[in-house]
C-alpha positions as CSV (number, residue, x, y, z in Angstrom):
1,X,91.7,109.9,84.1
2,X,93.4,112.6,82.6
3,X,92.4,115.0,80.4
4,X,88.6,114.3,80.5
5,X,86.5,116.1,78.0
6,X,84.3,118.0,80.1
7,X,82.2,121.3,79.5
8,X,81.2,123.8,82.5
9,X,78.0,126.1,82.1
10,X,76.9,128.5,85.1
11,X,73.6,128.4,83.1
12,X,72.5,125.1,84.5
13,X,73.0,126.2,87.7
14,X,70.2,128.7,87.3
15,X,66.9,126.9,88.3
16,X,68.6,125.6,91.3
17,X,70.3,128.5,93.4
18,X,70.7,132.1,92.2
19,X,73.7,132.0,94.1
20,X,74.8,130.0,91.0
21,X,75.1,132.9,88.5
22,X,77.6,134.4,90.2
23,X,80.2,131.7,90.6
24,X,80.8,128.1,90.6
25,X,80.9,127.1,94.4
26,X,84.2,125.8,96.1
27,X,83.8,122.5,97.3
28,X,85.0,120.7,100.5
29,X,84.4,116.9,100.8
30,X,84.8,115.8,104.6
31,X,85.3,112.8,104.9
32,X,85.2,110.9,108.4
33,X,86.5,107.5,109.4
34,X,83.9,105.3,111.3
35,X,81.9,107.9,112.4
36,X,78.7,106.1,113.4
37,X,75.6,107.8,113.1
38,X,74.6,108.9,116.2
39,X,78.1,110.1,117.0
40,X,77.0,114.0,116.8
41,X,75.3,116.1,118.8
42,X,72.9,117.0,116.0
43,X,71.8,113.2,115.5
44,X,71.2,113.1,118.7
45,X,75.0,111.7,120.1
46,X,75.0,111.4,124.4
47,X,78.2,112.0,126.4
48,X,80.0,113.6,124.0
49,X,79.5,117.8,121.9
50,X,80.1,118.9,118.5
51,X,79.5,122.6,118.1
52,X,81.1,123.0,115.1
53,X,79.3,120.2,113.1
54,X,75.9,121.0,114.5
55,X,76.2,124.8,113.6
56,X,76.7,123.8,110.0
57,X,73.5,121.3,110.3
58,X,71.9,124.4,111.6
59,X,73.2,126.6,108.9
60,X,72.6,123.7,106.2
61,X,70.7,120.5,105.8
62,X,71.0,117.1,107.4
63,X,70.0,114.2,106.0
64,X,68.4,111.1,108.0
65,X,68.5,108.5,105.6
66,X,71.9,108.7,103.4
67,X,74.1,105.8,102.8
68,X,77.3,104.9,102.1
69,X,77.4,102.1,99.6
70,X,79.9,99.7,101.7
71,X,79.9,98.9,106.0
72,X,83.9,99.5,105.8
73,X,86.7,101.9,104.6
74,X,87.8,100.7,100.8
75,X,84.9,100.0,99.0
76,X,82.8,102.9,100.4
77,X,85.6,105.2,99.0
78,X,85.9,103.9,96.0
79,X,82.4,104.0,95.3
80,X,82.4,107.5,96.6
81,X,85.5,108.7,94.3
82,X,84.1,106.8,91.1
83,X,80.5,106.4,91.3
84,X,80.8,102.9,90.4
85,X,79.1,99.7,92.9
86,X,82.9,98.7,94.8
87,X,81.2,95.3,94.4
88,X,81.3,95.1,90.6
89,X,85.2,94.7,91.4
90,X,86.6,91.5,93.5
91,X,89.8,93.6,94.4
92,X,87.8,96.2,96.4
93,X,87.9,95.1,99.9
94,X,90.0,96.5,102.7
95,X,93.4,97.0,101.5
96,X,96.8,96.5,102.9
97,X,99.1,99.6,103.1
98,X,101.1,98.2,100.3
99,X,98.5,97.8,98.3
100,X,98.5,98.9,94.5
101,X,96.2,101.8,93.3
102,X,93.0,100.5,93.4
103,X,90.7,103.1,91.3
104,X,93.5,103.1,87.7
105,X,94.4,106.3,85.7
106,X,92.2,105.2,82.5
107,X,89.2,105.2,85.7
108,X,87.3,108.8,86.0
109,X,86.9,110.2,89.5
110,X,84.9,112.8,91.0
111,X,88.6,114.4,91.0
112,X,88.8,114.4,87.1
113,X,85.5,116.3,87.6
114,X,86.2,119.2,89.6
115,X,89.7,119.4,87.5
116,X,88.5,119.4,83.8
117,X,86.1,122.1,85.0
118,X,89.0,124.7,86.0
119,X,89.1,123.7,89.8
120,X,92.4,122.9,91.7
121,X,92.2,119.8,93.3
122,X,93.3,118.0,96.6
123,X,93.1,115.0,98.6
124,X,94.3,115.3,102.2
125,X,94.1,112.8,105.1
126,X,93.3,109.0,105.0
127,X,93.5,107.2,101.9
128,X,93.1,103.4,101.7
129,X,92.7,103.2,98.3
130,X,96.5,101.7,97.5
131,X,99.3,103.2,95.8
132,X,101.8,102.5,93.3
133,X,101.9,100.3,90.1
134,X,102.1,97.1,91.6
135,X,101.2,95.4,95.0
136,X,104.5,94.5,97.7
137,X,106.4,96.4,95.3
138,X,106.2,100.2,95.8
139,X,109.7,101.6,96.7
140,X,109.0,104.0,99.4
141,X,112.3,105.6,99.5
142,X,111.5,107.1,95.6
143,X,108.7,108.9,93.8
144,X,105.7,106.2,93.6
145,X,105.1,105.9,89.7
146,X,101.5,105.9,90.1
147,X,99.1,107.8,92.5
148,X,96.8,110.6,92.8
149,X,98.3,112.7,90.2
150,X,96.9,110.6,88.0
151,X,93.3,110.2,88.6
152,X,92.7,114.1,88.8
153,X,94.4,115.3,92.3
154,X,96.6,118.5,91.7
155,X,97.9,117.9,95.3
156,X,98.1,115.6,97.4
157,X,99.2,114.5,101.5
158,X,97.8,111.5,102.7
159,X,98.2,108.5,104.7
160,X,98.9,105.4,102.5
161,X,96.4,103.0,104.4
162,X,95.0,103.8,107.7
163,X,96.4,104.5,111.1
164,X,96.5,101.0,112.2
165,X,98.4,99.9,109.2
166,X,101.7,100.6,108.0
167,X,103.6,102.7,105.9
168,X,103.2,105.2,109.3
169,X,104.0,107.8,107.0
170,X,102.4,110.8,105.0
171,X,102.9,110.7,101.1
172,X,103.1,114.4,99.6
173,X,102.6,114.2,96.1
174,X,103.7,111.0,95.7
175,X,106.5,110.6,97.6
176,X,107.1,110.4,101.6
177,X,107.0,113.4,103.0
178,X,109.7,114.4,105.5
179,X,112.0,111.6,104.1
180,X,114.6,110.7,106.5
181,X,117.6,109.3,104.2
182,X,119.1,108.1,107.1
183,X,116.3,105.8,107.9
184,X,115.3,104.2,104.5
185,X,111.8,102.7,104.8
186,X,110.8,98.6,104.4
187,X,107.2,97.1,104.6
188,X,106.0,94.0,104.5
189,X,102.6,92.2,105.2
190,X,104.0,89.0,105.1
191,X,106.9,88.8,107.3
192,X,108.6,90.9,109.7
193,X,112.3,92.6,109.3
194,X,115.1,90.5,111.7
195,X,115.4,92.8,114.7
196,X,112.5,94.9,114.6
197,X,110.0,94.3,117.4
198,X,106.6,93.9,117.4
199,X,103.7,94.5,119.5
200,X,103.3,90.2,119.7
201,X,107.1,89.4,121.0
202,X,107.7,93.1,123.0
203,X,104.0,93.8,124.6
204,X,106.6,95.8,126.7
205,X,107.2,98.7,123.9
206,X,103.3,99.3,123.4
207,X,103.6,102.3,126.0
208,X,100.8,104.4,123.9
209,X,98.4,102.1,123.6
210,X,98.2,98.4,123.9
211,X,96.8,95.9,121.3
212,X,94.0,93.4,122.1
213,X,94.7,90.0,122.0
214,X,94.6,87.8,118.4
215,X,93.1,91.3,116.7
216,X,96.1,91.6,114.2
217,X,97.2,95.1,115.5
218,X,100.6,93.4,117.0
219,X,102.9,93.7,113.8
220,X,105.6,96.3,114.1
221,X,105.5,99.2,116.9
222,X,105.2,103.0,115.7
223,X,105.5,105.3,118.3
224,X,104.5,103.0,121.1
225,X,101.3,101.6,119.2
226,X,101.2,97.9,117.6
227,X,100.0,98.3,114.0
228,X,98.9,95.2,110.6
229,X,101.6,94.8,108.7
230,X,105.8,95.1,109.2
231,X,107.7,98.3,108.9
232,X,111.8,99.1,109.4
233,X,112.7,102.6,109.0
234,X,111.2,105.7,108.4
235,X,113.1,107.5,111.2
236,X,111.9,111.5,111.0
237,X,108.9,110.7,108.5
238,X,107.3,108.7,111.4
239,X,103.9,109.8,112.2
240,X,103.2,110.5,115.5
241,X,99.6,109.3,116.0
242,X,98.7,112.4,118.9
243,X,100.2,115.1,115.6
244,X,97.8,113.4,113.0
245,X,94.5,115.5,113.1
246,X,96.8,118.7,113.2
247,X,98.5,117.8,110.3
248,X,95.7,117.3,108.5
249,X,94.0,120.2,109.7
250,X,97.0,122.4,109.0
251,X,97.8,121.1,105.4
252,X,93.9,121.5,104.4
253,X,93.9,125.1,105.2
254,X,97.2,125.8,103.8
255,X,95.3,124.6,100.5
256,X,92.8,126.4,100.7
257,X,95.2,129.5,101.6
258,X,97.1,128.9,98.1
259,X,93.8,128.3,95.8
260,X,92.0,131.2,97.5
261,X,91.7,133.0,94.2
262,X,90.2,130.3,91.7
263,X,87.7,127.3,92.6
264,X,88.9,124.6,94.5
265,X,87.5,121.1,95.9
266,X,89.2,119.4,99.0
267,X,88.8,116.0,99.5
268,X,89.1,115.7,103.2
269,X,89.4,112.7,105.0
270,X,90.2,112.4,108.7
271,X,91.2,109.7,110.7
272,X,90.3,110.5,114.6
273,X,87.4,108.0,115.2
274,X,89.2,104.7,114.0
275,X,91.5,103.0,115.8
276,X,94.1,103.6,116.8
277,X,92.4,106.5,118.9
278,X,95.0,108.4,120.1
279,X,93.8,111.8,120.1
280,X,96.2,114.8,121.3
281,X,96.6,115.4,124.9
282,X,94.5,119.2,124.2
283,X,91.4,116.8,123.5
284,X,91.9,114.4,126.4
285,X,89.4,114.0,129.3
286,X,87.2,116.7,127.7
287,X,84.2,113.8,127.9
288,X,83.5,110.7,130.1
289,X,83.8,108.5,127.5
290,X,87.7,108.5,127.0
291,X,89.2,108.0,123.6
292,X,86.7,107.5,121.5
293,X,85.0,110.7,122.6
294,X,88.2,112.6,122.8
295,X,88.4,111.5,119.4
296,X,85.2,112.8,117.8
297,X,85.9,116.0,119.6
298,X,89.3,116.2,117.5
299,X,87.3,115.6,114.6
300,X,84.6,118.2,115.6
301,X,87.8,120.8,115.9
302,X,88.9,120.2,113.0
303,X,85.4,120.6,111.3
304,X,85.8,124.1,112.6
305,X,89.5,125.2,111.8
306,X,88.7,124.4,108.1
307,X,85.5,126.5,108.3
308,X,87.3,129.5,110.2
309,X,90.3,129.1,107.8
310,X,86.9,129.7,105.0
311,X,85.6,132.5,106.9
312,X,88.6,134.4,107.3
313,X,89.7,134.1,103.5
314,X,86.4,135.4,102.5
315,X,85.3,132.1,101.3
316,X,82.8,130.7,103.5
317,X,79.8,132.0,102.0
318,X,80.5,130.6,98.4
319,X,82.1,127.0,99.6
320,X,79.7,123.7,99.8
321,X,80.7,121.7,102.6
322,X,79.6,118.5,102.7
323,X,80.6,116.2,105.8
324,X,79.9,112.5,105.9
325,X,81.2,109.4,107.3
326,X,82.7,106.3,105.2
327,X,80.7,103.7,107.1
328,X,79.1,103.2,110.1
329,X,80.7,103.0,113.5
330,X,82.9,100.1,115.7
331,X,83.8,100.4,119.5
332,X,85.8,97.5,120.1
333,X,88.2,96.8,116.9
334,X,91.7,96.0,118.2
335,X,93.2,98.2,121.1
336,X,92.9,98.5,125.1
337,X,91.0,101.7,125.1
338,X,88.1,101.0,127.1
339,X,85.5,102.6,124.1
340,X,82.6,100.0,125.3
341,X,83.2,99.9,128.8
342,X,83.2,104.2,128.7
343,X,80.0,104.5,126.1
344,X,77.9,105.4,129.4
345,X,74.7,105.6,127.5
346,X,75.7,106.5,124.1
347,X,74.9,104.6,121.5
348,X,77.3,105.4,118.0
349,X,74.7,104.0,115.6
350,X,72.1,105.9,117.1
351,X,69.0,103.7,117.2
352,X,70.1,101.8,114.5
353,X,70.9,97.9,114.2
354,X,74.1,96.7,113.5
355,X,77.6,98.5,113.2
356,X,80.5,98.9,110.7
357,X,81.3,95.4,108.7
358,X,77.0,95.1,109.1
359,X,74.5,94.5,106.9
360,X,72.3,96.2,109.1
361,X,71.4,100.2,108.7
362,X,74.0,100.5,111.3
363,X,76.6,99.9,108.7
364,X,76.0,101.8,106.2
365,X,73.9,104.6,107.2
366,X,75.6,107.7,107.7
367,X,75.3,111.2,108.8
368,X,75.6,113.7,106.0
369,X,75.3,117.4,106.2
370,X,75.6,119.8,103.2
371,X,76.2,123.6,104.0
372,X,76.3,126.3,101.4
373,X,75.5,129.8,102.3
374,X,75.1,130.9,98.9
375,X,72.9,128.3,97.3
376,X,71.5,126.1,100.6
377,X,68.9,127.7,102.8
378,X,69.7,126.6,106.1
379,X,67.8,125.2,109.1
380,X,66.5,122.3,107.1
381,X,66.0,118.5,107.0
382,X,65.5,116.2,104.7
383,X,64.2,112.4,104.8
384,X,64.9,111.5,101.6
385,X,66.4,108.3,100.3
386,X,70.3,109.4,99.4
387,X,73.3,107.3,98.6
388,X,77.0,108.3,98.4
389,X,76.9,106.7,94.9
390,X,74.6,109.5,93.3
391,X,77.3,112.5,94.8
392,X,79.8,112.0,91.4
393,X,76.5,112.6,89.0
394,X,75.4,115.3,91.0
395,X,78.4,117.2,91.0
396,X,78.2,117.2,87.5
397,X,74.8,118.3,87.7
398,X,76.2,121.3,89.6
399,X,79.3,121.8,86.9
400,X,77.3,121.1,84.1
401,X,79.3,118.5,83.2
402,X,79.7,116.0,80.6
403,X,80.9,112.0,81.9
404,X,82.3,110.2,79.7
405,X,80.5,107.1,78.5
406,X,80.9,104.0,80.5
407,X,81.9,105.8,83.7
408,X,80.5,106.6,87.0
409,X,77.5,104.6,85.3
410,X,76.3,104.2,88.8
411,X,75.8,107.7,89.8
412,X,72.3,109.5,89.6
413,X,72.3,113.2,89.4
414,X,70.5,114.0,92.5
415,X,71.7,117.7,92.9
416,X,68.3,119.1,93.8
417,X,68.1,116.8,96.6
418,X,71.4,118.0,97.9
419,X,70.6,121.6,97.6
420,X,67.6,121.4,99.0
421,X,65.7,122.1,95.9
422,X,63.5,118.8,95.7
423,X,62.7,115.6,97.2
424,X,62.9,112.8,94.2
425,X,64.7,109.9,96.3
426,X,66.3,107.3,94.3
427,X,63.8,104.1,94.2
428,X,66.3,102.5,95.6
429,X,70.2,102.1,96.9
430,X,72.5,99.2,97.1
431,X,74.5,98.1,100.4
432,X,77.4,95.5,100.5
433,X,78.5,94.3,104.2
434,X,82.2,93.4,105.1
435,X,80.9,89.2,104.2
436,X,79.8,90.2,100.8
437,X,76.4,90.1,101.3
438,X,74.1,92.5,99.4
439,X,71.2,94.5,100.8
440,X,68.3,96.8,98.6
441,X,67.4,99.2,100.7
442,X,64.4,101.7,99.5
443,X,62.3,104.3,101.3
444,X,60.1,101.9,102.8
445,X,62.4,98.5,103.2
446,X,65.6,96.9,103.5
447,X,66.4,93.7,101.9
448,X,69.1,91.7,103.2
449,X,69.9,88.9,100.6
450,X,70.7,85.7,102.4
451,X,74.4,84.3,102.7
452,X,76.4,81.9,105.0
453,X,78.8,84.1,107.1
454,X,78.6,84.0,111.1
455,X,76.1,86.2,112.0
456,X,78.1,87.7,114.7
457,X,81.9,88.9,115.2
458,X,83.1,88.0,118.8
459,X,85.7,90.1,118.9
460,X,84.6,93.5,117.7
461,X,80.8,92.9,119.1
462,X,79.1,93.5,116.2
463,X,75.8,91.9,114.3
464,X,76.6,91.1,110.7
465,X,73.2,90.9,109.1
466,X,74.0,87.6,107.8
467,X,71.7,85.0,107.6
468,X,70.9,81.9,105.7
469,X,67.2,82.8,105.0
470,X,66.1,85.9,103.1
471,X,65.3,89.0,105.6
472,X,63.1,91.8,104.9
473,X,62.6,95.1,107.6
474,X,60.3,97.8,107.8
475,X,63.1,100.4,107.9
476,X,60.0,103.6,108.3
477,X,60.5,101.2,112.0
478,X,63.7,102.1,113.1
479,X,65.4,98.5,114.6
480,X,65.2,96.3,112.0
481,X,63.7,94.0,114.8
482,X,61.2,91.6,112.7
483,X,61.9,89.9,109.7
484,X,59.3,90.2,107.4
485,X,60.2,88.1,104.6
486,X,57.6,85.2,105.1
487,X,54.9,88.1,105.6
488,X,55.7,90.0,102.3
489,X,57.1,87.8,99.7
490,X,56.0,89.7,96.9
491,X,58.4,92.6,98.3
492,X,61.1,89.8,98.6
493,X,60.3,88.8,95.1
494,X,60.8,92.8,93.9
495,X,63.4,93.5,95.7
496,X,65.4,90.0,94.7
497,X,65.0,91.2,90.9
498,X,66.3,94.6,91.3
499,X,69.3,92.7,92.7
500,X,69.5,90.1,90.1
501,X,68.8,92.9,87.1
502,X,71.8,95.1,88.8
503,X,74.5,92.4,88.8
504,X,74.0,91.8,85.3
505,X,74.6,95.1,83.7
């Protein structure tokens, strides 16, 4: 949304940090990709260290009970970007690479935030939220006519989908960076291209990293990995999958390098811990866990270059950091790499039940750390019930910001919770599983509203909450091991309203 009418006052910042009457703080959004939560040291992770990301629990607050809204990559994001329930929408789910822009220009996002109140913003790293105009029709050899610019990003350099999807390029304010004229670029994610092989027919070519059978990762072959979808060309704007965390890294810092001298807030979004793991060969055999480990130490690194790169600019102190995970976690989702046979202990949801695609707390909840040296008192941790829904409403809080009417309508401001300055959870938070399926999950319990899915997914090993019966958990348990329905059917009966009065608005 361009052009949104908003107001900023340090004023409001006053009760909350004193830190606040100096200057607004910069603000760095990291995002991870299916970073489960008990995948860091500081959540208790086995086999595998994070320094950097458990000294900035230590110098912050983590958070034991914060959710995303959705158990996989699209509709958490959108919620995240737009404070809206992704399930109000039916075009949320995962999306193709060639998918069209999912959150629209006349939408307002937590980028039109930061931007109307004088920041320079920037999304960098995964993006999965679709680009272009129109679905299957985005010419990728010409600037896309619709994209970031125009839901409040300054700059942008992302990955269109995911790593295991095509276009296997990076899109630089809206068009593909390193173009290679000589290799003009095709997709498709209905047929492939005559000639081109693919990870099905040439099993020979997958010399990075070989796809599982019927999983879907056997569609065209980028730099030795099978990937969803068909791709021809791209030739010198080809990815290479062991480059993609320094990319990242190096293109966030050179942001923050170029907006040193005005507010800023960085949208960061990684890709290391979903598949395809393929982590550079620096990281390799650093943990006895393989890939996946290898992979969350990349991500750990790269937690700390972008702090460094704030320390040495003589940012650090005035930057909120907050570091989060789209969903929960997945071992086995589509490639040889031995994640479940090499978890030697750990456990990536921590004691929680379920994984991503779950209805279970394994799904959705996430780590989330917030670090602000100005305005955070570190050391600290908090229990209280938090959602990624409420963090558009609460930056505003911060900004003193205005939303426009019928937007982000459902975002809380929360900011005292995230600062450390109260403990007023929200009564409750809602939960949507890959099937669909709805969950109300409060301080005390987790409802789970009943729907006809399989309740398990064979390939990828994971619980999906569903069920054809109502199911109700003690979540101050951690397990989620008895239903309690048939026990408390009052607390069904609440909890089955505040569902019922939510889909109506």
């Amino acid at each position: 949304m361009k052009n949104a009418p908003l107001f900023f006052s340090p004023l409001l910042l006053l009760p909350l940090s004193t830190a606040a009457q100096q200057a607004p703080p910069n603000v760095v959004v990291i995002l991870a990709d299916d970073l489960g939560y008990g995948d860091l040291g500081c959540y208790g992770a086995r086999n595998v260290e994070t320094p950097h990301v458990d000294r900035l629990a230590t110098e912050g607050i983590r958070f034991t009970q914060a959710h995303a809204v959705a158990a996989t990559s699209t509709p958490s994001r959108y919620s995240l970007l737009t404070g809206e329930y992704s399930w109000r929408r039916p075009d949320t789910d995962i999306a193709a690479g060639n998918a069209k822009m999912i959150i629209t220009p006349n939408q307002y996002t937590m980028a039109d935030l930061f931007h109307s109140a004088g920041y320079r913003t920037g999304a960098i790293g995964k993006w999965h939220l679709g680009l272009g105009d129109e679905t299957a029709a985005q010419d990728w050899n010409a600037p896309l006519p619709c994209g970031l610019q125009d839901i409040g990003f300054d700059y942008h350099y992302i990955m269109a989908a995911t790593a295991d999807r095509v276009p296997c390029v990076f899109i630089e304010n809206g068009f593909v960076a390193n173009y290679d004229p000589t290799a003009p670029i095709e997709v498709s994610y209905e047929k492939n291209f005559p000639g081109e092989p693919t990870g099905r027919d040439n099993p020979e070519q997958l010399y990075n990293l070989k796809s599982c059978p019927n999983h879907g990762h056997n569609h065209s072959i980028v730099n030795g990995i099978g990937r969803i979808g068909y791709m021809k060309g791209g030739g010198k704007a080809l990815w290479k999958d062991e480059n993609i965390a320094d990319s990242i890294a190096e293109h966030a810092v050179k942001f923050i390098e170029e907006n040193r001298d005005r507010p800023f807030f960085l949208y960061l979004c990684t890709n290391d811990i979903h598949v395809p793991r393929f982590p550079h060969d620096r990281f390799r055999g650093k943990n006895k866990m393989g890939l996946r480990g290898d992979a969350i130490a990349q991500f750990d690194w790269t937690v700390g270059r972008v702090v460094e790169a704030l320390k040495d600019m003589g940012l650090d102190d005035n930057t909120l950091i907050l570091l989060t995970s789209d969903n929960g976690p997945v071992v086995n989702d589509g490639y040889e790499d031995h994640a479940e046979e090499l978890l030697h202990g750990h456990r990536p949801a921590g004691p929680l039940r379920g994984n991503k695609y779950s209805a279970f707390e394994g799904g959705t909840r996430v780590p989330l750390i917030a670090r602000w040296p100005k305005g955070i008192k570190g050391g600290a941790e908090s229990h209280t019930l938090m959602s990624h829904i409420d963090l558009l409403a609460s930056f505003g809080e911060m900004l003193g910001a205005r939303i426009p009417k019928g937007h982000a309508t459902d975002s809380q401001p929360h900011l005292g919770n995230l600062l450390g300055d109260g403990e007023h959870a929200r009564p409750y938070v809602i939960e949507q599983s890959l099937s669909h399926t709805l969950s109300v999950r409060t301080p005390e319990w987790k409802y789970i509203e009943p729907s006809d899915g399989r309740a398990f997914m064979q390939l990828e090993k994971v619980e999906t909450g569903n069920s054809p019966t109502p199911q109700l958990y003690d979540v101050r348990v951690d397990g989620e091991k008895e239903n309690l329905a048939e026990k408390h059917p009052e607390v069904v009966f609440e909890l089955q309203n505040i569902l019922r009065r939510e889909r109506r608005k």
